[in-house]
N, C-alpha and C positions, 0 to 999 in steps of 0.2 A: 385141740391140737393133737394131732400122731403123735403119740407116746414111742420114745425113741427105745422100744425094749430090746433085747439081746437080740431075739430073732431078727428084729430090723434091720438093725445092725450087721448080723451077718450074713443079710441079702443084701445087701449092698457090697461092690466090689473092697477086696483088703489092698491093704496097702501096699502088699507084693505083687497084687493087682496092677494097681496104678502105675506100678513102678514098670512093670512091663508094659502094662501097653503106653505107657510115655516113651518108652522106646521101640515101640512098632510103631507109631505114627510117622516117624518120616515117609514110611511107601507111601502112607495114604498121600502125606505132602506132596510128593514127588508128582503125583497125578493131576496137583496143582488145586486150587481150591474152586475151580471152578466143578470140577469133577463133581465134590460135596453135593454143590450147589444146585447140580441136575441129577442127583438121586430122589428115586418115589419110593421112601421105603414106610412100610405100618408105624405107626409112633410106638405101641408097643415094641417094635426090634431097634427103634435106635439108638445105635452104641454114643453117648456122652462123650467117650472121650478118644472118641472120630471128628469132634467139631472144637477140641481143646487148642490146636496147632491153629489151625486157620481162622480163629478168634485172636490169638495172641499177635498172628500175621497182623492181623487189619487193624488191630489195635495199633503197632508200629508203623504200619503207611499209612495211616490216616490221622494224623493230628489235630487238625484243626476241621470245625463243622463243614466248612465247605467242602474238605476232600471225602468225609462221611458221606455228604450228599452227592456228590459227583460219584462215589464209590458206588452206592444204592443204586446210583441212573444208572451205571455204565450194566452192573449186573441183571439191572429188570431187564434193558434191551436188548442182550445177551437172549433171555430166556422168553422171548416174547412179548413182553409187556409193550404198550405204546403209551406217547407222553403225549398227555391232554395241554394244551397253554390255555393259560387264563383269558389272553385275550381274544381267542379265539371262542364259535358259538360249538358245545358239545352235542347239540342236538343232530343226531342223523350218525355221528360216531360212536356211542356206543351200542352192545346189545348182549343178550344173556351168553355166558362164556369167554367173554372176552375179560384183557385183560390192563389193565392200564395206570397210571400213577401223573401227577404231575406235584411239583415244586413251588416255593413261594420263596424269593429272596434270596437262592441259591442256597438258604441255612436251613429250611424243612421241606418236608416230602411226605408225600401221602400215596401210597400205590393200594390196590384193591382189583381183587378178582371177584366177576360177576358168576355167581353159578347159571349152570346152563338152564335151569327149571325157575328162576328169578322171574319174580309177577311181580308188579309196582303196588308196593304197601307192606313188601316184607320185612323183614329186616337185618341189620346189619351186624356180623360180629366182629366189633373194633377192637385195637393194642393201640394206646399210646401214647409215647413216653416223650422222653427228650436228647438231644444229641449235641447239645451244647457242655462244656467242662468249663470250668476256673480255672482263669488265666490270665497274663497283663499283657494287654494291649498297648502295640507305641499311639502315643500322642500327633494328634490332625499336624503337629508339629513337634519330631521327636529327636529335634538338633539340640542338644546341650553345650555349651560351653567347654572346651577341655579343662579338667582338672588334675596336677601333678603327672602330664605326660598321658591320662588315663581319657579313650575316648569312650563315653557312657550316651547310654540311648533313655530317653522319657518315654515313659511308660505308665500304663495307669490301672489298676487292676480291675479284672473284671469278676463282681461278684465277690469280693475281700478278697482273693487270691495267693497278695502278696503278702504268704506271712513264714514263720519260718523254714517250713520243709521246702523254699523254694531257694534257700540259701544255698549256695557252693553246689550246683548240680549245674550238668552241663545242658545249657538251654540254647536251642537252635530257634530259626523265626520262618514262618508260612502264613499264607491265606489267601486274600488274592487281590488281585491288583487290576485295577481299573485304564484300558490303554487306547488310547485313539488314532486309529491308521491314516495317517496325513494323506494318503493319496485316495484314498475312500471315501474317507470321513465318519468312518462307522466307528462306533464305541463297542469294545466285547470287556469279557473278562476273563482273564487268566490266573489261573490258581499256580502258585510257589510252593515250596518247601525247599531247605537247603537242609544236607544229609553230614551237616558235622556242628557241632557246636561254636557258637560265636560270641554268647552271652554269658556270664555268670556275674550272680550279686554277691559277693566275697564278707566273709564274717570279717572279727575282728579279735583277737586272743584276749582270752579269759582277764589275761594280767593288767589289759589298761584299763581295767574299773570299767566299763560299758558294758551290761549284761546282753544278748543277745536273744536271750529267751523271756525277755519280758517286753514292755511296750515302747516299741521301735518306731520313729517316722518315716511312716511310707513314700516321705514325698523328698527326700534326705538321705535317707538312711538307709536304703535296699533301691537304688540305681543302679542299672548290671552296666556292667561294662563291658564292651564289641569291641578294645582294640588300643595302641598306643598311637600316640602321638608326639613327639616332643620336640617338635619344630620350634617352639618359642626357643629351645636353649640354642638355638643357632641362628644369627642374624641371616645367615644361606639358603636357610631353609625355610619356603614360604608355608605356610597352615593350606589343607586345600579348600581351592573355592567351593563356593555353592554350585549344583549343577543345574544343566535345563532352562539356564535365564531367566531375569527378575522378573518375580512375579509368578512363576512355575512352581507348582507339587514340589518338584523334585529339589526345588530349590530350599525345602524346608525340612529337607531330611539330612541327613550325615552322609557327606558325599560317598565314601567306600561302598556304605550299605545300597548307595541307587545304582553305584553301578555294579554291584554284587547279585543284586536283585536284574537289570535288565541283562544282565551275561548270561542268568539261568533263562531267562524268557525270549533271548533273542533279539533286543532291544538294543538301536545302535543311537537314535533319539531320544534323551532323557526328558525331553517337555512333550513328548508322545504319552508319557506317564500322568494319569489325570487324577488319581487319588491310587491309596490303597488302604486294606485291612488286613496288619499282619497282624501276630498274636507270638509272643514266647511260648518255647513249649519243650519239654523234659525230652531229650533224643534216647534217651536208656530203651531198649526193644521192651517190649514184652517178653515174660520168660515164665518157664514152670520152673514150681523149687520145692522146697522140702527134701527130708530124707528120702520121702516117695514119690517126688515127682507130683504131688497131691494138691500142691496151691500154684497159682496162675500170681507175682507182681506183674502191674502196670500201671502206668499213666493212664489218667481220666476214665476209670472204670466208670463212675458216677456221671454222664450212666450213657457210654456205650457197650455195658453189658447189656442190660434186657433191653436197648435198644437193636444192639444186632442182632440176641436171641430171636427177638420179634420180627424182624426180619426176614432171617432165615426159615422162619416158622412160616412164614407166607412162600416163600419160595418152593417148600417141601408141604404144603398142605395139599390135601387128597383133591382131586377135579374130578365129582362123579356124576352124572346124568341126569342124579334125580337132587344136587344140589339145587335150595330154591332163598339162598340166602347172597347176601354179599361179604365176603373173606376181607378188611381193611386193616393195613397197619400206618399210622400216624405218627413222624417224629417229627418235634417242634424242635424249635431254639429259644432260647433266653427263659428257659424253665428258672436257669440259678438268681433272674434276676425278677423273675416277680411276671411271667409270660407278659410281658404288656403292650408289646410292639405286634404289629401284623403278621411277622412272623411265627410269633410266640401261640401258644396256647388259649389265652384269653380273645384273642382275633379272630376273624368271623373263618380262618383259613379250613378250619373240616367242616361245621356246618353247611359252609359253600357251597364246600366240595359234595357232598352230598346232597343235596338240593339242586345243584346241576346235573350230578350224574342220576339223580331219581327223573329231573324233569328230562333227561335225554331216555332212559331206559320207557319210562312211561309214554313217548313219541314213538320209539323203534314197535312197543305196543299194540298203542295205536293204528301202527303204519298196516303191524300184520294181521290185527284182529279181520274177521268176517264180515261181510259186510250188515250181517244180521245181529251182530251184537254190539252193543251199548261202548263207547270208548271213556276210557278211561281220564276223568278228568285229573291232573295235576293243579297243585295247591293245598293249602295250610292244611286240610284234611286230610292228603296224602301225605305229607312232610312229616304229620303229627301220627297218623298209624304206623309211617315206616320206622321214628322214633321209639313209639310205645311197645313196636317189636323188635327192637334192637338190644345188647348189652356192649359195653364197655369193659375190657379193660384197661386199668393206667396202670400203667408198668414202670415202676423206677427203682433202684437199688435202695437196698434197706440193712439194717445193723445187724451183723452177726453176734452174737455172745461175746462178752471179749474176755480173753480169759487173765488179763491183769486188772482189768476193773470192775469185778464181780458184783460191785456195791450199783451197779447200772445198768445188770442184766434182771428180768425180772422172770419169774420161774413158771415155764409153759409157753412165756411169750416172748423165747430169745432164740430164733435160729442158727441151726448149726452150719458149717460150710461142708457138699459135697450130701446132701443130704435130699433138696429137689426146695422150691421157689414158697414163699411166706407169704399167704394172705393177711396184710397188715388193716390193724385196726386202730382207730381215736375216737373215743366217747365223744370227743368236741366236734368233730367230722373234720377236722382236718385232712382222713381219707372220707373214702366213699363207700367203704366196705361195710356190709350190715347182714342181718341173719340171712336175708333171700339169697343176696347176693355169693357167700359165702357157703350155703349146700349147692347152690347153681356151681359154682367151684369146684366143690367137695366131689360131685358127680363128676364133673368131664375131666378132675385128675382119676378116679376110679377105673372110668373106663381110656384113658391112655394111661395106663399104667405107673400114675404118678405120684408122687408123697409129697401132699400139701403141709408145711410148717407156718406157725402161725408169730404175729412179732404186734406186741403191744409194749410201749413203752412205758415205765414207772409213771406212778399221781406225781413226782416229785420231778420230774423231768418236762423237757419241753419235745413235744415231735415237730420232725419233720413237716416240706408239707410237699404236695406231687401235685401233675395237671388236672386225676382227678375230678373233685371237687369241681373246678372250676367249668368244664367239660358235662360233665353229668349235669351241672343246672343250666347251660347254653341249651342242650339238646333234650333235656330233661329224658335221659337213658336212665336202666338200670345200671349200676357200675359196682365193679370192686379194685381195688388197690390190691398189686401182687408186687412182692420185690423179691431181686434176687440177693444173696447176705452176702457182705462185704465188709473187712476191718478198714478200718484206718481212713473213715467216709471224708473227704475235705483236703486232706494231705495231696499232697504233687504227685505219690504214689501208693495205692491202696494195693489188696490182696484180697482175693477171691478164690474156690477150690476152682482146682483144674475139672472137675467133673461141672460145673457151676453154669457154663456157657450152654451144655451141651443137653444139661435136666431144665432150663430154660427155654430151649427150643424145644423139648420135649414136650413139655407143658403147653407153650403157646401155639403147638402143632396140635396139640389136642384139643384145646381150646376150640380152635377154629374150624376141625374134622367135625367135633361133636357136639358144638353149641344149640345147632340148629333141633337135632335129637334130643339132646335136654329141654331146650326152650318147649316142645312139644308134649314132654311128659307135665308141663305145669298147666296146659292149657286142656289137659283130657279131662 
């Protein structure tokens, strides 16, 4: 690990530092974050906390995974990128230089720039993470019964969710909804979100004997409530119907909420509405704080931080001539739940992808080689050389030091915040990080100018686990596990330094500039 000495320490910006440029960042803002987003600048000059603001932005418009992933589409096609579909043939669409990404399930994405000097059987330098958060879900049916005047929505947690820090906060609902155009007949999907709060699960005071902080029923006892009703206490007043007619979706929702939901989508048929998936979710912005402007609170840190680190690290990675590798960053869904669904990590969804886009690149080859020389065959032998020269990183947020429970930081191996991204380790491989992998590291922070911190949890403790693992033995890559540090990992709202986003991108920019020149000094 970098020994955090004084000198270190006072290269890195002070906190009168911070304070200032937390308050120069609005011009940058005002430029809009697209601006950011088409800068090509050396990873040695980028300012961290140029990408603090428009971290914290995207953290508050994007709530739920599908607005992530729609957020990622809209900015590749912005800047070029093109969308491959699945069920379409990729052969004949791509070729060295180009650039492109496609999605699975609307909840992951996968984008990748081909270098212009890319031969079939190089290999690939991957990121990735996950873009899914802990949250509760309404239920295929989320009509409750009113209770004492009080209208409450079913819900069901995703990934344990629902546990205290989601009490008395003001929780609004998004994701997206499934709708069918009667004069068409086509089915699309539209993403929601509503921009005020509708929900909250309400405590209960200290004095009636019911503790609150100890073991609560989730299925009882933390039902939020969207609203009054107390039509029972007047014979005048009818309860409202169900909507959209027997038998209908919408007939199995809480009538206010469907028609709350089809007013934001435009929606004058409620049995036009054929399913949905919303999700509760904390409406508090993202903000900087501290006396210095120095920590980033948000919602769902875990982990759309190194995933839009990673992100943007593709968007700003160098495009030179004699690039002969492929640049891929990978964010999955259902990382919190064990990746096991197709969209998830455990899913054949990057392997795929890479194996189409090898067997397309290796065509376009083909197409151009001479007529004099030999074509290149595709198959398990190319799959397997382009693998054997490829690395992995998996990238997911990792435990900062904490500095009220000291008895759980272990000494060398507890990252600080504001500091640059933590190669994490597990004797059990729970990661994937090992000696090779780890100076492979060590070098392409060196030369982008970055400070790799190291995070190993106590014998007495249980880690973590990331995609990783699971990823490295599908593809059978070299990998390592990097996170960025974060308190308060699981809660509704964590904290992160506001430099944090922006030494993340830093790193995974360098990553991806320099891998290909490291990968070459192991093979002279």
């Amino acid at each position: 690990m970098t020994r955090h000495t004084p000198d270190l320490l006072r290269a890195r910006s002070s906190n009168l530092t911070l304070r200032s440029l937390a308050m120069e960042q609005q011009p940058v803002a005002d430029h809009g974050r697209d601006r950011i987003v088409d800068d090509r600048v050396d990873a040695k000059d980028l300012r961290p906390e140029a990408f603090t603001k428009p971290y914290c932005d995207f953290m508050t418009e994007n709530p739920t995974v599908f607005h992530v992933v729609d957020y990622f589409k809209q900015k590749l096609l912005k800047v070029g990128y093109t969308e491959l579909s699945s069920r379409d043939s990729w052969v004949g669409k791509l070729e060295p230089g180009g650039k492109y990404f496609t999605t699975r399930n609307g909840s992951s994405i996968i984008a990748f720039a081909v270098g212009k000097a890319y031969k079939p059987g190089n290999g690939i330098a991957m990121i990735a993470g996950h873009i899914d958060a802990l949250t509760a879900r309404l239920k295929p049916t989320s009509t409750k019964p009113n209770r004492d005047g009080y209208v409450q929505l079913g819900v069901a947690q995703y990934a344990g969710a629902l546990n205290e820090t989601w009490w008395d906060r003001d929780l609004s609902i998004g994701g997206r909804v499934i709708v069918r155009d009667p004069e068409t007949g086509k089915t699309t999907v539209k993403l929601v979100k509503l921009d005020w709060p509708i929900a909250r699960i309400p405590t209960l005071a200290p004095h009636f004997g019911i503790g609150m902080t100890g073991r609560n029923n989730r299925e009882t006892e933390m039902v939020p409530i969207i609203g009054l009703d107390n039509s029972d206490l007047s014979s005048a007043t009818e309860p409202e119907a169900p909507l959209g007619g027997q038998g209908s979706f919408a007939s199995t929702q809480p009538p206010k909420l469907v028609k709350l939901i089809a007013k934001q989508l435009g929606i004058s048929d409620y049995s036009t509405i054929l399913n949905w998936e919303l999700e509760l979710f904390d409406l508090q912005p993202a903000t900087v704080g501290g006396l210095d402007k120095e920590l980033i609170f948000a919602c769902r840190i875990d982990d759309k931080l190194c995933s839009w680190a990673a992100f943007m690290a593709l968007l700003h990675a160098k495009s030179d001539p004699s690039d002969g590798v492929i640049k891929l960053v990978a964010l999955f869904d259902d990382e919190e739940i064990g990746s096991l669904l197709r969209q998830g990590a455990r899913g054949n969804f990057l392997p795929l992808t890479v194996e189409r886009a090898v067997e397309s690149l290796t065509a376009h080859a083909n197409s151009s080689r001479s007529t004099n020389s030999k074509p290149t065959v595709f198959g398990p032998g190319l799959l397997g050389q382009t693998y054997a020269s490829s690395f992995l990183v998996s990238s997911d947020v990792t435990h900062a030091a904490h500095p009220n429970f000291p008895q759980t930081n272990l000494a060398g191996h507890s990252p600080r915040l504001n500091v640059g991204v933590a190669l994490c380790v597990d004797a059990s491989a729970h990661m994937t990080t090992d000696s090779v992998s780890m100076a492979i590291l060590d070098r392409v922070a060196a030369l982008a100018g970055c400070v790799n911190q190291r995070h190993m949890v106590r014998n007495d403790s249980r880690s973590g686990g990331t995609v990783g693992p699971m990823l490295s033995a599908a593809m059978g890559v070299k990998a390592a596990d990097v996170g960025i540090p974060q308190l308060s990992m699981h809660s509704i709202r964590a904290t992160t330094g506001s430099l944090d986003p922006g030494l993340g991108v830093k790193f995974y920019k360098g990553f991806l500039d320099h891998w290909e020149a490291v990968d070459r000094e192991w093979r002279a």
